[in-house]
RONU-126912 format. One record per atom (N, C-alpha, C, O, CB): residue number from 1; residue in one letter; atom name; x, y, z negated. Coordinates in steps of 0.1 Angstrom, whole numbers, plus 5000, padded with zeros to 4 digits. Each point is the difference from the previous one (the first is absolute). Glycine has a CB too. Layout:
+-----+---------+-------+------+------+------+
| num | residuo | atomo |    x |    y |    z |
+-----+---------+-------+------+------+------+
| NUM |       A |    CA |    X |    Y |    Z |
...
+-----+---------+-------+------+------+------+
// end
This chain:
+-----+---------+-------+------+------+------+
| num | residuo | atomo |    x |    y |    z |
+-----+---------+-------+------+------+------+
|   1 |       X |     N | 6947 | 7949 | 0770 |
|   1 |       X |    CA | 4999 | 4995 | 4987 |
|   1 |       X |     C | 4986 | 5002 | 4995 |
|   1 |       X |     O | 4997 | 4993 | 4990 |
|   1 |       X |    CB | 5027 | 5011 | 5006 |
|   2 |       X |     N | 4965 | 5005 | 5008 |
|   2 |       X |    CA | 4993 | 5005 | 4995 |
|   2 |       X |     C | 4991 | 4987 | 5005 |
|   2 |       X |     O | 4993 | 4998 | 4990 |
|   2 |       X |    CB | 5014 | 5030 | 5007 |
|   3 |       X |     N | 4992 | 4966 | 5009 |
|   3 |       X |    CA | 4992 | 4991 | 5007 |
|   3 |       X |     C | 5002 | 4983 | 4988 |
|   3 |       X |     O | 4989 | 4995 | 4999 |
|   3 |       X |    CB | 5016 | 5021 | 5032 |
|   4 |       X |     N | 5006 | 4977 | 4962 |
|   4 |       X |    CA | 5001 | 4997 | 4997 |
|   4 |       X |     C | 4988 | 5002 | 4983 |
|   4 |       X |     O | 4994 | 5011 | 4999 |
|   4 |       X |    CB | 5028 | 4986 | 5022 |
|   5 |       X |     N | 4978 | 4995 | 4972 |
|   5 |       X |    CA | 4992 | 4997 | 4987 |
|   5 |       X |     C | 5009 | 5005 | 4993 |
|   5 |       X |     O | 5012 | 5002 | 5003 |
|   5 |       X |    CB | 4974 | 4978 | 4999 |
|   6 |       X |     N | 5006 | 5024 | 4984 |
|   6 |       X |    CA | 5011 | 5012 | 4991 |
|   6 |       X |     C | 5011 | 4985 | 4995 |
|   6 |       X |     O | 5012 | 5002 | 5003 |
|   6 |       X |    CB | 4967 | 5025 | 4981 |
|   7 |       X |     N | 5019 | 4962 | 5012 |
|   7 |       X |    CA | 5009 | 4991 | 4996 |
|   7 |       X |     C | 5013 | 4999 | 5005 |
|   7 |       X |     O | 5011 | 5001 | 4994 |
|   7 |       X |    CB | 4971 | 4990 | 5001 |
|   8 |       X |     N | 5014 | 5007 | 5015 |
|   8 |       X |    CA | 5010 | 4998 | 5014 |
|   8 |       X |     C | 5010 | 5015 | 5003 |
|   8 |       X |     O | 5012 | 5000 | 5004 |
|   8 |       X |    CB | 4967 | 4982 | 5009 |
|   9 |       X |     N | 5015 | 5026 | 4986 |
|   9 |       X |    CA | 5002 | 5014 | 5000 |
|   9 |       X |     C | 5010 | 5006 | 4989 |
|   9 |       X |     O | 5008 | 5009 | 5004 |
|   9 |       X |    CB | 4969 | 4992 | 5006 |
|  10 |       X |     N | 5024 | 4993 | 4974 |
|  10 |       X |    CA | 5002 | 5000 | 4991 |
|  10 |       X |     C | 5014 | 4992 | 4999 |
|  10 |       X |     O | 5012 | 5003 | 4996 |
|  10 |       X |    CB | 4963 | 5003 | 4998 |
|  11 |       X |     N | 5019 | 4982 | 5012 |
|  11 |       X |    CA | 5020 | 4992 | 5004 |
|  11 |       X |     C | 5010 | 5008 | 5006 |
|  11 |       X |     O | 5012 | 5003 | 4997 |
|  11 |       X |    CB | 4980 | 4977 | 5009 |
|  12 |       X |     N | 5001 | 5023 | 5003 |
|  12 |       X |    CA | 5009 | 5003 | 5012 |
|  12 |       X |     C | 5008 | 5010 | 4998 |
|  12 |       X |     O | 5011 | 5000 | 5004 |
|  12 |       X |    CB | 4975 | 4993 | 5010 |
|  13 |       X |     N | 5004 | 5021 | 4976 |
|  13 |       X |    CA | 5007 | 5012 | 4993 |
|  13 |       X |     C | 5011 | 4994 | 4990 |
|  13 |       X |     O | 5012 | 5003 | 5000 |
|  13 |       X |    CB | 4966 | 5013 | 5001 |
|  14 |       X |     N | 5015 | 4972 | 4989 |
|  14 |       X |    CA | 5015 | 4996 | 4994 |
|  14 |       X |     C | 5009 | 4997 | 5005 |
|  14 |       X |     O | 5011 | 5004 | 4996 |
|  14 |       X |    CB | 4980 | 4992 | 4993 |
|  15 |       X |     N | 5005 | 4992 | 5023 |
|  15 |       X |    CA | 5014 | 4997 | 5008 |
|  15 |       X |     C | 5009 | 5010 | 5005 |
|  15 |       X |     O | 5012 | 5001 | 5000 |
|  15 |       X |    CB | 4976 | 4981 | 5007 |
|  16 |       X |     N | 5005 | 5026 | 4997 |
|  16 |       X |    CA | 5009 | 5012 | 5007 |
|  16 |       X |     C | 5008 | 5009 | 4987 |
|  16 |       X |     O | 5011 | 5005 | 5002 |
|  16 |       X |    CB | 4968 | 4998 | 5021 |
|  17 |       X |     N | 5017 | 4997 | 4969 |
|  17 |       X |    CA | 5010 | 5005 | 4989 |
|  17 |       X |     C | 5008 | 4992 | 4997 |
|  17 |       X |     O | 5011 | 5004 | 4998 |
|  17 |       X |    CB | 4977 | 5009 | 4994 |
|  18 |       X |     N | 5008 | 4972 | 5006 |
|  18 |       X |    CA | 5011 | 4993 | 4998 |
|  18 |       X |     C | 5014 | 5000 | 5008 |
|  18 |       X |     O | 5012 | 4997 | 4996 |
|  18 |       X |    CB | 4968 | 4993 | 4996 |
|  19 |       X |     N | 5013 | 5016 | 5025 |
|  19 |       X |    CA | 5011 | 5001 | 5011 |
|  19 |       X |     C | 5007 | 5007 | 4995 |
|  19 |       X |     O | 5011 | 4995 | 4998 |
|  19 |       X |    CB | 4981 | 5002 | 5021 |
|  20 |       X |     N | 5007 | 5017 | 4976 |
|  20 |       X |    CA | 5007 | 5006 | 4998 |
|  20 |       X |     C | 5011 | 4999 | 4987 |
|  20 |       X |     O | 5010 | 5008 | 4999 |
|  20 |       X |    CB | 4971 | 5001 | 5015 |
|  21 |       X |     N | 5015 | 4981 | 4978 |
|  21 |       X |    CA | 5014 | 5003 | 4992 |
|  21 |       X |     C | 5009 | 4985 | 5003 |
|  21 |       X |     O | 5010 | 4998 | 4993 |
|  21 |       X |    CB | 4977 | 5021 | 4985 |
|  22 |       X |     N | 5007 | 4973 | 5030 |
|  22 |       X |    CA | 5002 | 4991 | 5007 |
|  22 |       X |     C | 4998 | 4993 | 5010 |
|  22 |       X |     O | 4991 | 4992 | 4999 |
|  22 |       X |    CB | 5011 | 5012 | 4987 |
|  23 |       X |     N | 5005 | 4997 | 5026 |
|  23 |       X |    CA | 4990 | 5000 | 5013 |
|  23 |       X |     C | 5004 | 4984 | 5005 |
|  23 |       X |     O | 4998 | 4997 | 5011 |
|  23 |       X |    CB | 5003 | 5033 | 4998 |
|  24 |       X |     N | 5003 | 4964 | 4984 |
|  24 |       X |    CA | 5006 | 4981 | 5002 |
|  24 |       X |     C | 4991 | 4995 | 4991 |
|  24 |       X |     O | 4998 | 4988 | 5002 |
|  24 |       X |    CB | 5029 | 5010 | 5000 |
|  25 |       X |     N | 4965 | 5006 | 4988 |
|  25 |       X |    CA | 4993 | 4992 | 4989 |
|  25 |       X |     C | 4986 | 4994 | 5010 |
|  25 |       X |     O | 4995 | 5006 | 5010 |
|  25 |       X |    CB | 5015 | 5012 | 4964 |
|  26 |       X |     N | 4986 | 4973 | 5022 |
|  26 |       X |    CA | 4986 | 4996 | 5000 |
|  26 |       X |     C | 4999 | 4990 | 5013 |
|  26 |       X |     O | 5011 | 4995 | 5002 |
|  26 |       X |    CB | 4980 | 5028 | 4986 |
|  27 |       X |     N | 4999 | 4973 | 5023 |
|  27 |       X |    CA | 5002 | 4995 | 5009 |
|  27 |       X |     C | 5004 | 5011 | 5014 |
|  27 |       X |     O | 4992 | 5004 | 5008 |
|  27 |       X |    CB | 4994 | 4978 | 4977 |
|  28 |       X |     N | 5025 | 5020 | 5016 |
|  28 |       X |    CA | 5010 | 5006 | 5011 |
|  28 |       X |     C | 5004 | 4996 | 5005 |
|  28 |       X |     O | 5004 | 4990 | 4994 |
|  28 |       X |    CB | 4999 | 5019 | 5000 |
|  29 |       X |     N | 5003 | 4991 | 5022 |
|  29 |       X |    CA | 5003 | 4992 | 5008 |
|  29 |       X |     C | 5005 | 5008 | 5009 |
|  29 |       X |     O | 4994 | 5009 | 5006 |
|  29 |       X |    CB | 4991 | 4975 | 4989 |
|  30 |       X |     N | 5029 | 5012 | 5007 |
|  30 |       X |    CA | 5007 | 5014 | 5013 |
|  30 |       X |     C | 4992 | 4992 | 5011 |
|  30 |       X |     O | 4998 | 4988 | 5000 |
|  30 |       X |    CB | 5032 | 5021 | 4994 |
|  31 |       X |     N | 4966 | 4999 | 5017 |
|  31 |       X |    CA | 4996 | 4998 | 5011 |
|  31 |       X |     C | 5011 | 4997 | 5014 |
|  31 |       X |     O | 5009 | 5007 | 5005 |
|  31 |       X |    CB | 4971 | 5005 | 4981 |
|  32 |       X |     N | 5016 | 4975 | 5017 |
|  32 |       X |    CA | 5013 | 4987 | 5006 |
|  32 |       X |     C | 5006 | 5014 | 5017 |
|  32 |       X |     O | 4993 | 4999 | 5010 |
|  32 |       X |    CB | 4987 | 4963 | 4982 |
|  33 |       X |     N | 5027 | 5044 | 5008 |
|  33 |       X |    CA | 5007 | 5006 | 5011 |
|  33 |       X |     C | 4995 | 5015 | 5001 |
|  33 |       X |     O | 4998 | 5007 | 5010 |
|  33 |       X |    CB | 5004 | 4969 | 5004 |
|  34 |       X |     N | 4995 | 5029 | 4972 |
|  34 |       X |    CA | 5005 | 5013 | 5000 |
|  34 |       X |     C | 5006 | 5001 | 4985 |
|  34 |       X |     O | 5000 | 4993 | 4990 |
|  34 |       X |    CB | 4982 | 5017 | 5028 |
|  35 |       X |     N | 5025 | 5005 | 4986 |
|  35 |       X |    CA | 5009 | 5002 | 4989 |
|  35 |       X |     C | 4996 | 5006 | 4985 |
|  35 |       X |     O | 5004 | 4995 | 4989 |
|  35 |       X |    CB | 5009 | 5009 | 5032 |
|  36 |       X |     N | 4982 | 5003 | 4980 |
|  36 |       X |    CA | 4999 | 5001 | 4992 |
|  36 |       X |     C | 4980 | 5004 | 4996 |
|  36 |       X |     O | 4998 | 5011 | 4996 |
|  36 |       X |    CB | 5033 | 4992 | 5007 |
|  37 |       X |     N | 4957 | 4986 | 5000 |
|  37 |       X |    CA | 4992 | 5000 | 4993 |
|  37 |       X |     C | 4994 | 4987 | 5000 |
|  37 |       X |     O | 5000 | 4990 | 5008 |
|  37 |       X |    CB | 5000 | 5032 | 4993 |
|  38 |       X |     N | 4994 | 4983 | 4984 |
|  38 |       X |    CA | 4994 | 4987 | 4993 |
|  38 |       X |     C | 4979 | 4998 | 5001 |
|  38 |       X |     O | 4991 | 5008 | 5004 |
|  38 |       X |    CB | 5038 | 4998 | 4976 |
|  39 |       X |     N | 4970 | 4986 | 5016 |
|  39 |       X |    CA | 4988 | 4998 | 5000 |
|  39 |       X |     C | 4994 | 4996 | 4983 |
|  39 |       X |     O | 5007 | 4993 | 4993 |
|  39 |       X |    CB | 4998 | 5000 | 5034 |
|  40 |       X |     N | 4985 | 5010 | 4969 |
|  40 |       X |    CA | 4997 | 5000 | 4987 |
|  40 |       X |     C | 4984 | 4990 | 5002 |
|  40 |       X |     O | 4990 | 5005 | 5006 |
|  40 |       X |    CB | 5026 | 5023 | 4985 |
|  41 |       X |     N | 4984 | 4961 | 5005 |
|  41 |       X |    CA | 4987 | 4996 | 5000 |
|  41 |       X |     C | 4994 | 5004 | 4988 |
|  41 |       X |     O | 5006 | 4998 | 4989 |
|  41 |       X |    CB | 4999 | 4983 | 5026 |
|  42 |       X |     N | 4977 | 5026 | 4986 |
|  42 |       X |    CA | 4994 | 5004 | 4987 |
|  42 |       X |     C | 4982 | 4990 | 5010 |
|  42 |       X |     O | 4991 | 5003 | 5007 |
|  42 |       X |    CB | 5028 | 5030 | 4977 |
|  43 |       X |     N | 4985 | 4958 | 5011 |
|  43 |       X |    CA | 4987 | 4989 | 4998 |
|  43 |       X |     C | 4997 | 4995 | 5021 |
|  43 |       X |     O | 5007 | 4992 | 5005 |
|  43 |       X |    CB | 4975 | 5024 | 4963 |
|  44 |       X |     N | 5010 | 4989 | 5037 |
|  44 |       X |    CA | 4998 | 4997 | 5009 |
|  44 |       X |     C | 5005 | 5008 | 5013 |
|  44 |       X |     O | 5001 | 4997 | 5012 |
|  44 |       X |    CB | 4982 | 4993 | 4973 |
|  45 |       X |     N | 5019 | 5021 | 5009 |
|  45 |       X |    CA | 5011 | 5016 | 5007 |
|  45 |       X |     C | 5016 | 5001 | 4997 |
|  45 |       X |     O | 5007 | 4996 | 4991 |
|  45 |       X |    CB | 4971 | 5019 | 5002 |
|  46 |       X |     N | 5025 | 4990 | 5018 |
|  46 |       X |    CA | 5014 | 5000 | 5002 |
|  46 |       X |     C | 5006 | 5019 | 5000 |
|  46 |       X |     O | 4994 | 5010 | 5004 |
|  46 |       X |    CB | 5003 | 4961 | 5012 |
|  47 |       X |     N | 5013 | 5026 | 4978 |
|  47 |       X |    CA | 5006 | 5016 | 4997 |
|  47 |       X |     C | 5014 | 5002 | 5006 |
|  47 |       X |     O | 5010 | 4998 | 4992 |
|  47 |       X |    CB | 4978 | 5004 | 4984 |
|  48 |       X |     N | 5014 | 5001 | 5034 |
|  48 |       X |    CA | 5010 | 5003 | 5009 |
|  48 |       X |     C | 5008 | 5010 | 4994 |
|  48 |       X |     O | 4995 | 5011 | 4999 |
|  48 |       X |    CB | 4992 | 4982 | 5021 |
|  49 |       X |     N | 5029 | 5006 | 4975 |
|  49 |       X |    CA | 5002 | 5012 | 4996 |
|  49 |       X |     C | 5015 | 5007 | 5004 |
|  49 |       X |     O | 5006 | 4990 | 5004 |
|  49 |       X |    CB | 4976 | 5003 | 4978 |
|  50 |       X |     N | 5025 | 5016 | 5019 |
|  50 |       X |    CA | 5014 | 4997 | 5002 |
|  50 |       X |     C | 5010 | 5008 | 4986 |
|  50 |       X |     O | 5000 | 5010 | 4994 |
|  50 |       X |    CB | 4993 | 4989 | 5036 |
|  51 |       X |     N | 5013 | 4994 | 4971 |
|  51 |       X |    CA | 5011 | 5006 | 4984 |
|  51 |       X |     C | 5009 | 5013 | 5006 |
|  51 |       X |     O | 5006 | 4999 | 5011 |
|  51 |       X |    CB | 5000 | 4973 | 4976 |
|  52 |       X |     N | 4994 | 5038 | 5007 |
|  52 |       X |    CA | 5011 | 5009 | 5004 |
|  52 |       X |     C | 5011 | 5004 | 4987 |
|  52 |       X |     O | 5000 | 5008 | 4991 |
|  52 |       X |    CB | 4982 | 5002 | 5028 |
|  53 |       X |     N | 5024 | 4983 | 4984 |
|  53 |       X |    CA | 5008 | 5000 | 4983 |
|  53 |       X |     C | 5007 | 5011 | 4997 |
|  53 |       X |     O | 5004 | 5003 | 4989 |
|  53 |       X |    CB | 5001 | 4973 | 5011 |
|  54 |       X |     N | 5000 | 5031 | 5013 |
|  54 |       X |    CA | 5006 | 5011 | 4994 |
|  54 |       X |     C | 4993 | 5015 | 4994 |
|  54 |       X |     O | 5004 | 5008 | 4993 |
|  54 |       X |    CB | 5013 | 4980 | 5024 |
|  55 |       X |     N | 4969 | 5013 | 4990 |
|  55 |       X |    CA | 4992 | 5007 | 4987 |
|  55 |       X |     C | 4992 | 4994 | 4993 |
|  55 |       X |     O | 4991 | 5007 | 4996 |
|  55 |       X |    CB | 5010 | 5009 | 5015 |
|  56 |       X |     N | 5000 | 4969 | 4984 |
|  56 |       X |    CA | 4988 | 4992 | 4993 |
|  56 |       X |     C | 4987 | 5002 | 5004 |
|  56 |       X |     O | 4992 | 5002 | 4990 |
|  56 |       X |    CB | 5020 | 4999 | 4994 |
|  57 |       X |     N | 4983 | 4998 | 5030 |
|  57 |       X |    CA | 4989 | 4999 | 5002 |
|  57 |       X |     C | 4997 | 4990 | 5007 |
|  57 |       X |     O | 5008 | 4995 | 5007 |
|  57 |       X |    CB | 4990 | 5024 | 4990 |
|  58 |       X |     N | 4990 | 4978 | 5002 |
|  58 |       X |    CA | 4989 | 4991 | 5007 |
|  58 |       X |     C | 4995 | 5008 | 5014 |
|  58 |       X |     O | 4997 | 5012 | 4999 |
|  58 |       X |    CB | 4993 | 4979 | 4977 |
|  59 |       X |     N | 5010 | 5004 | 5036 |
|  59 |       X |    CA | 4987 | 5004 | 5011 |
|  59 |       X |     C | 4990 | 4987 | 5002 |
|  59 |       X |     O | 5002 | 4989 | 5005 |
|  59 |       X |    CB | 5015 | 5029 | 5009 |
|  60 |       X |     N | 4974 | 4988 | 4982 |
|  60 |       X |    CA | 4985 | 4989 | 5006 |
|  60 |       X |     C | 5002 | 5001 | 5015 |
|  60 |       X |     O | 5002 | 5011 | 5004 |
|  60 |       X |    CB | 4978 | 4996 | 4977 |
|  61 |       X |     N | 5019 | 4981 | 5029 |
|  61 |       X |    CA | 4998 | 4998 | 5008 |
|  61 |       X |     C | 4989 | 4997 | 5005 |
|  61 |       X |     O | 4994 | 5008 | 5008 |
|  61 |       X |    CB | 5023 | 4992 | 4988 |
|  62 |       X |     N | 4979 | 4987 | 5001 |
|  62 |       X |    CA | 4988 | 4994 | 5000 |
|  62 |       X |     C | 4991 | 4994 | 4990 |
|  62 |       X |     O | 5004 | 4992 | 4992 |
|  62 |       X |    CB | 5007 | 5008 | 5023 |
|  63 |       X |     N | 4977 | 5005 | 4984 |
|  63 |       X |    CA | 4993 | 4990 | 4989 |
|  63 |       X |     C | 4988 | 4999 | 5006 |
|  63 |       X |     O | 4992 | 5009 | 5004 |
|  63 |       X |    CB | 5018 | 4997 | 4974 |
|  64 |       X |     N | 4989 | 4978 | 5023 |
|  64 |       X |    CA | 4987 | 4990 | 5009 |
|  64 |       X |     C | 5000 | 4991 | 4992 |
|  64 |       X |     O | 5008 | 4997 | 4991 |
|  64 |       X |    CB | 4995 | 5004 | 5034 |
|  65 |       X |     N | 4984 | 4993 | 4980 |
|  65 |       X |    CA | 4997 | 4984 | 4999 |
|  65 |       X |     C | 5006 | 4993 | 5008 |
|  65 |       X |     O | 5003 | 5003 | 5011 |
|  65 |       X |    CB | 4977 | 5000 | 4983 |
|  66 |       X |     N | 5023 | 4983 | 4999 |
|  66 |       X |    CA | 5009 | 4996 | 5006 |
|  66 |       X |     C | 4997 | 4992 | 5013 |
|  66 |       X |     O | 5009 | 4997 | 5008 |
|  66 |       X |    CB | 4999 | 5005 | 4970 |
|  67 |       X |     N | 4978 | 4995 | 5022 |
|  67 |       X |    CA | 4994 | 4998 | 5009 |
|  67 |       X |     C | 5002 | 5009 | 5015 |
|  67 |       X |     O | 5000 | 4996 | 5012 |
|  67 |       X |    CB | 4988 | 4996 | 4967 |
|  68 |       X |     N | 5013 | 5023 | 5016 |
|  68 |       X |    CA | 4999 | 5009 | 5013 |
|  68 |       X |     C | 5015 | 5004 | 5007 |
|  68 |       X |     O | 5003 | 5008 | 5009 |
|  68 |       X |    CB | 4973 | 5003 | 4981 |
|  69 |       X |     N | 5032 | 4979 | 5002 |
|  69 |       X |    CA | 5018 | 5004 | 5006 |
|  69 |       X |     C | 5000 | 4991 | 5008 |
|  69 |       X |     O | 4994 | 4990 | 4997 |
|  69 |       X |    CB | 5022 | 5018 | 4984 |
|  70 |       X |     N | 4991 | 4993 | 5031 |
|  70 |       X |    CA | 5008 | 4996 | 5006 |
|  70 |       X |     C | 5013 | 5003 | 5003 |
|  70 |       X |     O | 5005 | 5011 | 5000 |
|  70 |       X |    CB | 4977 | 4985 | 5003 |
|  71 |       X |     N | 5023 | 4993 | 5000 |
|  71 |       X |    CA | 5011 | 4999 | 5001 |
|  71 |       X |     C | 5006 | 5011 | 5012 |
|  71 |       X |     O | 5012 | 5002 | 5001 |
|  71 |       X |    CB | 4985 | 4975 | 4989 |
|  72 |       X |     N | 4996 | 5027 | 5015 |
|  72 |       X |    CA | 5006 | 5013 | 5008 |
|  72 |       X |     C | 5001 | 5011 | 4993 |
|  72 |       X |     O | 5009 | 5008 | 5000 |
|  72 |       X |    CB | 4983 | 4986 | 5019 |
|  73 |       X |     N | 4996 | 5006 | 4974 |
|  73 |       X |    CA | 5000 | 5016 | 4990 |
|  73 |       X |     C | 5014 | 4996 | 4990 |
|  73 |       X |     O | 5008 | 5009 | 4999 |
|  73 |       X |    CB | 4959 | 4997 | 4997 |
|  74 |       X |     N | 5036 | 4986 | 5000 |
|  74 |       X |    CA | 5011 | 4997 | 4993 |
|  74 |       X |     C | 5012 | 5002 | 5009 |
|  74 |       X |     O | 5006 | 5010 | 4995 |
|  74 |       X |    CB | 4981 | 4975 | 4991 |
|  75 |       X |     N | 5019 | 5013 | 5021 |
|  75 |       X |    CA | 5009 | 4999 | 5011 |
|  75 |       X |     C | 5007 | 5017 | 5000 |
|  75 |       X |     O | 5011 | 5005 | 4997 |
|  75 |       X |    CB | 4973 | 4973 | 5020 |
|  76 |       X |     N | 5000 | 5029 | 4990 |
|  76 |       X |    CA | 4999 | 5014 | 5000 |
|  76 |       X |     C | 5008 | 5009 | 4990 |
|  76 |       X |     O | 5009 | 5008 | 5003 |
|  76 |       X |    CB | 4971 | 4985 | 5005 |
|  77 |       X |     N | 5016 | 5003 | 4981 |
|  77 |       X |    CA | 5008 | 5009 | 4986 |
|  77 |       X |     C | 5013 | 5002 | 5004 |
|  77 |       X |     O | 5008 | 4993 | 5005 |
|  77 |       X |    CB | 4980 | 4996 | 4975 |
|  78 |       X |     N | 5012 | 5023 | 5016 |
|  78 |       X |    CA | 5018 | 5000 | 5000 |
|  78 |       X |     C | 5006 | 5012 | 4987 |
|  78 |       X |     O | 5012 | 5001 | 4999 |
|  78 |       X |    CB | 4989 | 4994 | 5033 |
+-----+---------+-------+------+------+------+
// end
């Protein structure tokens, strides 16, 4: 994150709170053949994340450009 511009930097902290009191809001997208994580697009970067509902948390998995994922690094996640 530190590598990103404070603007960009400044979303992404909001988005991420926003996960937390709602982790479906905004552009979210379950990711197609796993169970349970989602992907969060914030502008040109992607936010890999997984829901654990029975203690209400978030785990960060991944956060890239969307440029530098591939579809294997995605696959990988579990």
């Amino acid at each position: 994150m530190e590598s990103l511009d404070r603007r960009l930097q400044q979303k992404t902290l909001l988005l991420l709170d926003e996960l937390q009191t709602n982790p479906y809001r905004g552009d979210v997208k379950k990711v197609q053949g796993k169970f349970d994580i989602y992907r969060l697009r914030i502008g040109e970067y992607r936010l890999y994340f997984r829901l654990i509902p029975e203690s209400r948390t978030i785990e960060i998995l991944l956060f890239e450009s969307r440029g530098t994922i591939k579809k294997k690094t995605i696959q990988r996640l579990t």
